[in-house]
C-alpha positions as CSV (number, residue, x, y, z in Angstrom):
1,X,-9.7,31.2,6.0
2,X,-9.4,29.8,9.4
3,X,-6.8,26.8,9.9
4,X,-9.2,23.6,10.5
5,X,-9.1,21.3,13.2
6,X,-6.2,19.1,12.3
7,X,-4.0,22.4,11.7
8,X,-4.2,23.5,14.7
9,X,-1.9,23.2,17.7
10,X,-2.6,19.8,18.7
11,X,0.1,19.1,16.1
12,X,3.1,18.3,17.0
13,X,5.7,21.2,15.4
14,X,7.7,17.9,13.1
15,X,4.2,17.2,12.0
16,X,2.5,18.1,8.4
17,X,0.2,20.7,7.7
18,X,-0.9,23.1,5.6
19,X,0.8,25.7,5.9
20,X,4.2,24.1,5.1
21,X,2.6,22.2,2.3
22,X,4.1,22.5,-1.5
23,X,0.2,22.2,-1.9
24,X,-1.4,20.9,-5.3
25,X,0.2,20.8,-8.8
26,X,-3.2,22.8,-9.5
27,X,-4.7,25.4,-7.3
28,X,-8.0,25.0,-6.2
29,X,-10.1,26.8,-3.7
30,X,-10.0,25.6,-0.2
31,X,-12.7,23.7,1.2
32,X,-14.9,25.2,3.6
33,X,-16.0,22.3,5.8
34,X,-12.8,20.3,5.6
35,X,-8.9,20.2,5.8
36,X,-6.8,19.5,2.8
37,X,-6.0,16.6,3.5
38,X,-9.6,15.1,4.3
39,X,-10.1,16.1,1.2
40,X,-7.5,14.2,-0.4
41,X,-9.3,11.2,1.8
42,X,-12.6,11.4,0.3
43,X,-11.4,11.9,-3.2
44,X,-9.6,8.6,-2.5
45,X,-12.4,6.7,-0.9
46,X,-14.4,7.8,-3.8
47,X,-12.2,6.7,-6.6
48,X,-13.1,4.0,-9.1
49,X,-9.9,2.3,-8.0
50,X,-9.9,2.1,-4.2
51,X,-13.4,0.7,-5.1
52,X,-11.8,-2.0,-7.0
53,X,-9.6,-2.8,-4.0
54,X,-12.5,-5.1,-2.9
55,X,-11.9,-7.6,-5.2
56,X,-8.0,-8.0,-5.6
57,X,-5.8,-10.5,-4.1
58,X,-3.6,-9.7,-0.6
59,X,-2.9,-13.4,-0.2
60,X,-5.7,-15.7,-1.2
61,X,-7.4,-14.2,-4.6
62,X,-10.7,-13.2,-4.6
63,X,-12.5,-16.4,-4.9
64,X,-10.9,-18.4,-2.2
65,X,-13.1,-17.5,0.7
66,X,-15.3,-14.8,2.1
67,X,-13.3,-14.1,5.5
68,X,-9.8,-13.8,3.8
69,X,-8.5,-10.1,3.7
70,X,-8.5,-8.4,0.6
71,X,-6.1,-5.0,-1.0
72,X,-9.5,-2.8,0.2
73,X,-9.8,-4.3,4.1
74,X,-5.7,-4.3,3.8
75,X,-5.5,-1.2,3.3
76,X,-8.4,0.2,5.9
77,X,-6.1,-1.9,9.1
78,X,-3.4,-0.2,7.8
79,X,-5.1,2.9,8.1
80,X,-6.4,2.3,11.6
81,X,-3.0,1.2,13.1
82,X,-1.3,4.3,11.4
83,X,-4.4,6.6,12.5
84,X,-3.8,5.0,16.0
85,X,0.4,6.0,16.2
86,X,-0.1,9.3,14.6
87,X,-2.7,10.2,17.5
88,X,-0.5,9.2,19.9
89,X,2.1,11.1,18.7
90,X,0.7,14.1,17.4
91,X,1.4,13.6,13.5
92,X,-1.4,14.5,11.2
93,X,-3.6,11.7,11.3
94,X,-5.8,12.8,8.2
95,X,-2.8,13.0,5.9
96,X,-1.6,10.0,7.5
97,X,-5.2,8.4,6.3
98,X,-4.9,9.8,3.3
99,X,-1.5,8.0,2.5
100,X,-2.4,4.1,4.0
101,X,-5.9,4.2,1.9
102,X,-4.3,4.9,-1.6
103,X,-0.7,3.2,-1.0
104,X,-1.9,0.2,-2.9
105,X,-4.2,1.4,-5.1
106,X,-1.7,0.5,-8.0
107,X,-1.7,-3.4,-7.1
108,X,-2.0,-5.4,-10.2
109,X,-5.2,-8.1,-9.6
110,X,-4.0,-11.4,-8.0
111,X,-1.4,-9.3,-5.5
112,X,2.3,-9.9,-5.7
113,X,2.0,-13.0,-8.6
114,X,-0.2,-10.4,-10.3
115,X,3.0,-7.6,-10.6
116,X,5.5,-9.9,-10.9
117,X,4.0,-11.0,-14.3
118,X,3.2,-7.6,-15.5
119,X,6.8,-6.7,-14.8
120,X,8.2,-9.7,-17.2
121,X,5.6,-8.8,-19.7
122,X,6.7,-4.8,-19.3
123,X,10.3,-5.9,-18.6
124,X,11.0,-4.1,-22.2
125,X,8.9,-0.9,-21.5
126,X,10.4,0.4,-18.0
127,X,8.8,-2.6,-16.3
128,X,5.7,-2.6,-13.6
129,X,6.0,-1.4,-10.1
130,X,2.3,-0.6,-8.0
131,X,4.1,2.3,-6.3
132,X,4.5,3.9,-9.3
133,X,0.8,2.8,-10.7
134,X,-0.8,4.1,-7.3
135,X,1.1,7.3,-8.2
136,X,-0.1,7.1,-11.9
137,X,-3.5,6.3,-10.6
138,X,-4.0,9.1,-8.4
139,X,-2.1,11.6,-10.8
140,X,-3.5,10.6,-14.4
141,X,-5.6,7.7,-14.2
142,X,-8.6,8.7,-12.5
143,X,-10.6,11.3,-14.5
144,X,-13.7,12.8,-13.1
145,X,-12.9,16.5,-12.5
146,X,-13.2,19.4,-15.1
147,X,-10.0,21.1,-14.5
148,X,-7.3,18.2,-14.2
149,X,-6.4,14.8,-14.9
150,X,-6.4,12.5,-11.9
151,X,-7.4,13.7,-8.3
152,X,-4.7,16.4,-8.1
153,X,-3.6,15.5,-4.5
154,X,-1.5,17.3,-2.0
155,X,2.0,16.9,-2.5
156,X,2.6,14.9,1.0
157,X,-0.2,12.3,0.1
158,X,1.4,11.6,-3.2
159,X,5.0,12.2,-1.7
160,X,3.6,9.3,0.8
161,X,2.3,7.0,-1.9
162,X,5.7,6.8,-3.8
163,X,7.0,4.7,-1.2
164,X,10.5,4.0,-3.3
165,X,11.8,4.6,-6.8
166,X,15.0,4.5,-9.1
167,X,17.1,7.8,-9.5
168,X,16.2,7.5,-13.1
169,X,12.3,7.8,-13.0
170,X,12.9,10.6,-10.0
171,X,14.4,13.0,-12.1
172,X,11.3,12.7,-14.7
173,X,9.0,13.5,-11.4
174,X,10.2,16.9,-10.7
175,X,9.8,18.3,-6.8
176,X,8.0,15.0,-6.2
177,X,11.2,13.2,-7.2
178,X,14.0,15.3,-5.3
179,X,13.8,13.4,-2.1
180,X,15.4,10.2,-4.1
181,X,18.2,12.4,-6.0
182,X,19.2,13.8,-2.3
183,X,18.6,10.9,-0.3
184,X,16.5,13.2,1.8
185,X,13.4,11.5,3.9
186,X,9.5,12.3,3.5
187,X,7.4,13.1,5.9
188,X,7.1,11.3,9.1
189,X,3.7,10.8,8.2
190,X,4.7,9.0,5.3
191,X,7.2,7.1,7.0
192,X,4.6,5.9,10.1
193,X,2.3,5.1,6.7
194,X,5.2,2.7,5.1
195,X,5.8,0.7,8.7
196,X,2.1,0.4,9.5
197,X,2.2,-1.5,6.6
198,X,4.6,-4.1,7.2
199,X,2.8,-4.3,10.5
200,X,-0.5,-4.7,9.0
201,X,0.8,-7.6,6.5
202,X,3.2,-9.2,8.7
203,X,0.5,-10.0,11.2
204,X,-2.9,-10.5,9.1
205,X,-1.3,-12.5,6.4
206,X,-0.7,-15.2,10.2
207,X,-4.2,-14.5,10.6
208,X,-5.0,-15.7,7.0
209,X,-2.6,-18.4,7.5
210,X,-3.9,-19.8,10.7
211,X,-7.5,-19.5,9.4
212,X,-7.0,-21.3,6.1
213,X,-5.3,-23.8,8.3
214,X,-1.9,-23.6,6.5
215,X,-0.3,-22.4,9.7
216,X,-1.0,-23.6,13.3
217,X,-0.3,-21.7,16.3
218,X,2.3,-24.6,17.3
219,X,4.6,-23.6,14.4
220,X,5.4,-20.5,16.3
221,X,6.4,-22.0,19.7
222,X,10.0,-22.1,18.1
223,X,9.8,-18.5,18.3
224,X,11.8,-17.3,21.1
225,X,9.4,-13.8,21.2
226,X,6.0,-16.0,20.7
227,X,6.2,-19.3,22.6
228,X,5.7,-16.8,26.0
229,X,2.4,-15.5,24.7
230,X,1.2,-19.0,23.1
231,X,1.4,-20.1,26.5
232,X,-0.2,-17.1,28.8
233,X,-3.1,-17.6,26.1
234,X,-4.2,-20.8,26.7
235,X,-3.6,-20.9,30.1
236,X,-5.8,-17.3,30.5
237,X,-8.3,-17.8,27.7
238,X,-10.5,-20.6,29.1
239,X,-12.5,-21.2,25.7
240,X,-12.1,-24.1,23.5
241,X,-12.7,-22.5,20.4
242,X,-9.0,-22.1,19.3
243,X,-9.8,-19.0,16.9
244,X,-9.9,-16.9,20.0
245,X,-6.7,-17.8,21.0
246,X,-5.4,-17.4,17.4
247,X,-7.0,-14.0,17.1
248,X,-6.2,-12.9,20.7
249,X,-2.0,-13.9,19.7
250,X,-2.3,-12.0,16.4
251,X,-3.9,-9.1,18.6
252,X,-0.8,-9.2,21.1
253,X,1.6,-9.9,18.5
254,X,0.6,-6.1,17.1
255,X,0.1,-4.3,20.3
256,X,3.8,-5.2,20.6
257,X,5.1,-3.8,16.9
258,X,2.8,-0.8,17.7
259,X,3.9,-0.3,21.6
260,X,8.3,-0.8,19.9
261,X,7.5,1.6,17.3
262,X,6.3,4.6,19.0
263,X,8.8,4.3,22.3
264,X,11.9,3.6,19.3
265,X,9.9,6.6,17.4
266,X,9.9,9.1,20.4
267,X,13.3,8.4,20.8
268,X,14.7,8.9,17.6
269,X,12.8,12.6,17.2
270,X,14.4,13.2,20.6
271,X,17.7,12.1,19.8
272,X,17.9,13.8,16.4
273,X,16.3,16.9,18.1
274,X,13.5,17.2,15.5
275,X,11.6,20.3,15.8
276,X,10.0,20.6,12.0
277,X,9.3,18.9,9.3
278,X,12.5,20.2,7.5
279,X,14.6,18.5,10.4
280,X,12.8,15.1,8.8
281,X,13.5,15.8,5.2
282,X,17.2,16.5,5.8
283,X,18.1,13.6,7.1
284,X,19.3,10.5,5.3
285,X,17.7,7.8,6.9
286,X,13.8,7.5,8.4
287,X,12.8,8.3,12.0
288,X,10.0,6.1,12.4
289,X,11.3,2.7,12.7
290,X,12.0,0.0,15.3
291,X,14.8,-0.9,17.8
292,X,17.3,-3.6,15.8
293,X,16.4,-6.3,18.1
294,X,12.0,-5.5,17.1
295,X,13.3,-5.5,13.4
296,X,15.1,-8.4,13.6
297,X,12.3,-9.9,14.8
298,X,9.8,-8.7,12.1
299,X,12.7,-9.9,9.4
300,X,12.0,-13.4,11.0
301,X,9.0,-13.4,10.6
302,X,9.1,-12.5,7.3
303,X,11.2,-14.9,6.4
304,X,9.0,-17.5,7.7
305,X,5.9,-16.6,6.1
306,X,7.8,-16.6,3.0
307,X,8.8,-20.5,3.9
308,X,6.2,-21.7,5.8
309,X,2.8,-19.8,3.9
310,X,3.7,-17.6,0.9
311,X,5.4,-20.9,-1.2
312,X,2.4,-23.4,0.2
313,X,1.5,-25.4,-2.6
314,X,-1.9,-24.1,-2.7
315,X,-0.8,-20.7,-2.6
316,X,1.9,-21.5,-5.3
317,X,-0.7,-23.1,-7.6
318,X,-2.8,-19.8,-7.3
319,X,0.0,-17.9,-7.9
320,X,0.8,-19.7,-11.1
321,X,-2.1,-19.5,-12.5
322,X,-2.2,-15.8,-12.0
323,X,0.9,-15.3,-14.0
324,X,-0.9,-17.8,-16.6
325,X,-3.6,-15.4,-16.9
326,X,-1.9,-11.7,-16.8
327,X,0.4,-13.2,-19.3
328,X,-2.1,-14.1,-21.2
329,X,-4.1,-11.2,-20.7
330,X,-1.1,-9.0,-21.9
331,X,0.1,-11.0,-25.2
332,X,-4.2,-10.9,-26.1
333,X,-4.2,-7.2,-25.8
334,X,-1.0,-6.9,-27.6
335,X,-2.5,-8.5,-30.7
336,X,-5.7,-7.1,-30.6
337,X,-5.7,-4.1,-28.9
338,X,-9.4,-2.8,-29.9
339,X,-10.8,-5.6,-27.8
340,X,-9.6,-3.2,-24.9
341,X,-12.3,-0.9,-23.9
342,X,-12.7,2.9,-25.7
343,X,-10.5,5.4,-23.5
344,X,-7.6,2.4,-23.3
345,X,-7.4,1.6,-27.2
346,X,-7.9,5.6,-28.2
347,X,-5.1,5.8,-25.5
348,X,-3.1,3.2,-27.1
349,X,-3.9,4.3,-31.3
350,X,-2.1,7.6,-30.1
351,X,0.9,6.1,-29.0
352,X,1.5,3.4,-30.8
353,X,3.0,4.6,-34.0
354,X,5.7,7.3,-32.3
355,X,5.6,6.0,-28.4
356,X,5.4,2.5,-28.4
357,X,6.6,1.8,-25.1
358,X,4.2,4.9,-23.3
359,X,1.4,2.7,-26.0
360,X,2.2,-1.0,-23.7
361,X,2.2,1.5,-20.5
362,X,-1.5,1.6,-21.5
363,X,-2.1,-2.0,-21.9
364,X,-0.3,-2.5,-18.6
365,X,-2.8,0.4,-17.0
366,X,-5.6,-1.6,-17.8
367,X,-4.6,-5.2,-16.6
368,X,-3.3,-3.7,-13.7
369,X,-7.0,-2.2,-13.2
370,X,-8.5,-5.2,-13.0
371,X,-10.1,-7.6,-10.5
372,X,-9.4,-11.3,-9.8
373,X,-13.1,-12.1,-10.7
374,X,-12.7,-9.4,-14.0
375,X,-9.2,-10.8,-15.3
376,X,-10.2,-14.4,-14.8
377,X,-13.5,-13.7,-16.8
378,X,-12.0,-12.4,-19.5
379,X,-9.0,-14.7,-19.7
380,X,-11.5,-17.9,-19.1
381,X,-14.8,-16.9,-21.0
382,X,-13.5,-14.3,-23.8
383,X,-10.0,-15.3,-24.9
384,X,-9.9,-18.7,-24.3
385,X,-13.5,-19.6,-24.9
């Protein structure tokens, strides 16, 4: 079969492909109209879970307000920022898709208060880490196809999705885990995937704090790197609506990240002489990354959205009663686990007698599942009714 369109020799020669792919854990005939890796996309965007996505917390949950981003819009700018360097410089885009749409499909409802109480209640059963549940997901979890659990991806989209793990749960993932015993690198797709993250959340979650009103565009004239475009802004943008001029900063503030990280990108490969995607993998550190100074920067940030928005009060108070409810969700299904629906509690009857930590790993699969509007339900109307 002919090599499709984003195989072909518009690829760089570091970039993936399919024909230096491990491929999939099972074979399955190629598809006629697409690459591998759009088809990996469109089993993704067709998964009960990236579906779901929709209606679980990135900062604000669910309920909070129509125009706040969500894990599902999340995850589509992080595709489109990614999709935008990977053009540029000519990495596989589709793969790189493939990668930013499922990398949080393991997110717990309520976002990072959400894990972090699934993690104390599984802090006797290996813990909770969405990494490791988008992996589970996408390997196990989803079940629609005759011939295997899961959506039996390509190896670099789920070699993309496992952003990080111990050396101890590596060497139970067999070639998928290798990377982490070596301290060898994935793909620079994967690696442009992991960045356009931070990018993505760095910069919306100002967005969502400007628009909630929590942050002001002033707080960031003691910026050394903002206070310059604060002030071309309002003296170019002659509008009195101050969204614009919120939106238009946010704007700039990426075009920046996204301008450091492909000149500090092309650099690297240069330097480093990188000529395949073996030259990636052996090395010990990433290639797609920014200058010191640009990551200093994006560390300060960081920091103050963890000061300044991420431990607001209002956001605190959501955050607390998340973990009120996953806890409570957890210790419920723990005492009566038929309440959970069919597949879970057959799941769980199996395990439970000979395997009980793999039997809470099932309780854990379906809180983490949920979304904000489901888990509240249930905790609200059905356990504490």
């Amino acid at each position: 079969m002919p090599l499709m369109q984003s195989d072909s020799n518009t690829l760089a020669s570091y970039a993936s492909n399919t024909n230096n792919s491990i491929g999939r854990s099972v074979p399955e005939k190629p598809p006629l109209y697409r690459s591998e890796y759009q088809r990996d996309r469109d089993r993704i965007i067709h998964s009960t879970a990236f579906r779901r996505l929709e209606y679980k917390t990135q900062v604000f949950v669910n309920h909070a307000g129509d125009n706040y981003r969500t894990r599902l819009t999340h995850s589509l700018e992080v595709s489109q920022i990614a999709r935008t360097i990977a053009k540029y410089l000519k990495l596989n885009e589709e793969l790189t898709e493939a990668i930013c749409l499922a990398h949080d499909l393991g997110h717990t409802p309520f976002g990072h208060a959400g894990q972090d109480a699934l993690n104390v209640c599984m802090k006797d059963y290996d813990g909770f880490e969405h990494n490791l549940q988008s992996l589970r997901i996408v390997d196990m979890l989803e079940y629609k196809y005759p011939n295997f659990r899961g959506l039996n991806l390509m190896y670099e989209t789920r070699e993309g999705i496992l952003k990080h793990c111990s050396k101890s749960v590596a060497k139970t993932l067999g070639v998928l885990g290798e990377r982490f015993l070596k301290n060898h690198q994935p793909s620079l797709e994967a690696q442009l995937a992991n960045i356009a993250d931070q990018i993505a959340y760095n910069h919306h979650d100002i967005d969502d704090g400007l628009r909630s009103g929590i942050l002001s565009l002033e707080t960031f004239n003691d910026f050394e790197w903002a206070s310059p475009i604060i002030k071309r802004l309002k003296k170019d943008i002659n509008n009195k609506h101050s969204r614009i001029i919120e939106y238009q900063f946010v704007n700039d503030l990426i075009g920046i990240s996204v301008d450091e990280l492909i000149t500090e990108t092309k650099s690297q490969i240069n330097e480093h002489k990188i000529a395949s995607t073996e030259d990636v993998r052996g090395l010990s550190f990433p290639i797609v990354g920014f200058t010191n100074e640009h990551e200093a920067i994006q560390q300060e940030l960081k920091a103050f959205l963890m000061t300044n928005f991420y431990q607001h009060e209002s956001i605190k108070k959501m955050s607390n009663e998340a973990e009120e409810v996953i806890h409570g969700l957890f210790n419920y299904y723990v005492k009566r686990p038929s309440s959970m629906p069919g597949y879970f509690y057959e799941e769980f009857k199996l395990k439970i007698n000979h395997e009980k930590p793999l039997a809470m790993r099932v309780i854990a699969d379906y809180i983490a599942g949920m979304t904000d509007r489901f888990a509240t339900k249930v905790f609200y109307n059905d356990i504490n009714e």
